[in-house]
N, C-alpha and C positions, 0 to 999 in steps of 0.2 A: 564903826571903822569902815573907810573905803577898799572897795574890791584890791587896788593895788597896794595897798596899806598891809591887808591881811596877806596877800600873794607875800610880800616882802618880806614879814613876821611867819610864816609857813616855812618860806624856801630856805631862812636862815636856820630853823630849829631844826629838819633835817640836815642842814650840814653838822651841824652840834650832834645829833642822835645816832647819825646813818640810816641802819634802815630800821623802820618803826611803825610798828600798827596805826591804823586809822584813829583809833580810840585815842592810843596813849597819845598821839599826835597832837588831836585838838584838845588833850587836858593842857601837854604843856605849850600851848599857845593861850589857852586860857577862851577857847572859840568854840562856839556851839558845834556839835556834828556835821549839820547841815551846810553853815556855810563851808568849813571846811571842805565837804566834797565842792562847792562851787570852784574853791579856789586849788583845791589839788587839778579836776579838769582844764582849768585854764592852766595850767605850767604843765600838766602834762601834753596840750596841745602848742606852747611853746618850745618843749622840746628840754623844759630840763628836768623832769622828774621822772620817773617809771613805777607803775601798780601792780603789782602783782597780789590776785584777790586783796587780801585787806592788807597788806602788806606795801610802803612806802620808801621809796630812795632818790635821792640826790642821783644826778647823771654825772659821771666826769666831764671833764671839758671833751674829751677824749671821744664820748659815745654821745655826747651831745652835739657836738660838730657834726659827725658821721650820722646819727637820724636829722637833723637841718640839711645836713647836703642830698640824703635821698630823699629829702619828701620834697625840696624845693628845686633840684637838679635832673631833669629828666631826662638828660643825655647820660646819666651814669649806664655803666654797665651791667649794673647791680642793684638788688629792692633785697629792704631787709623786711621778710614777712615773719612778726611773733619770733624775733630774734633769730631766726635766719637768713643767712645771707644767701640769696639766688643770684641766678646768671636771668638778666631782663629778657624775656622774650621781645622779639623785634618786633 
């Protein structure tokens, strides 16, 4: 299976699950461990998923917008570090 193959098959079973361990994860994609980490890093550096230790989730559209516009938007007023929202230093 291709990298975006499996991204596609990943990103839909957490929406089915919500949030879900690493393990239970790639049983039910039916995907070795390792690739999965390949392909949980790539959406989570797209901006739609979030890890918390082994722990996996779907973003809303909501908080997926809002980390794409701070990591792409540098004129915000605002950096959300490790889920906090700060005031940007100048």
């Amino acid at each position: 299976m291709n990298a975006e193959d499996m991204d596609w098959l990943v990103y839909h079973q957490l929406q089915e699950c919500g949030e879900v361990g690493e393990d239970e994860l790639a049983a039910r994609c039916g995907i070795d461990p390792a690739h999965l980490g390949a392909s949980l890093a790539r959406l989570e550096q797209s901006c739609l998923i979030e890890r918390s230790g082994t722990k996996v989730r779907m973003l809303t559209f909501g908080e997926a917008l809002i980390k794409n516009q701070s990591k792409y938007e540098e004129d915000l007023p605002y950096v959300i570090e490790n889920g906090v929202i700060r005031a940007r230093n100048p």
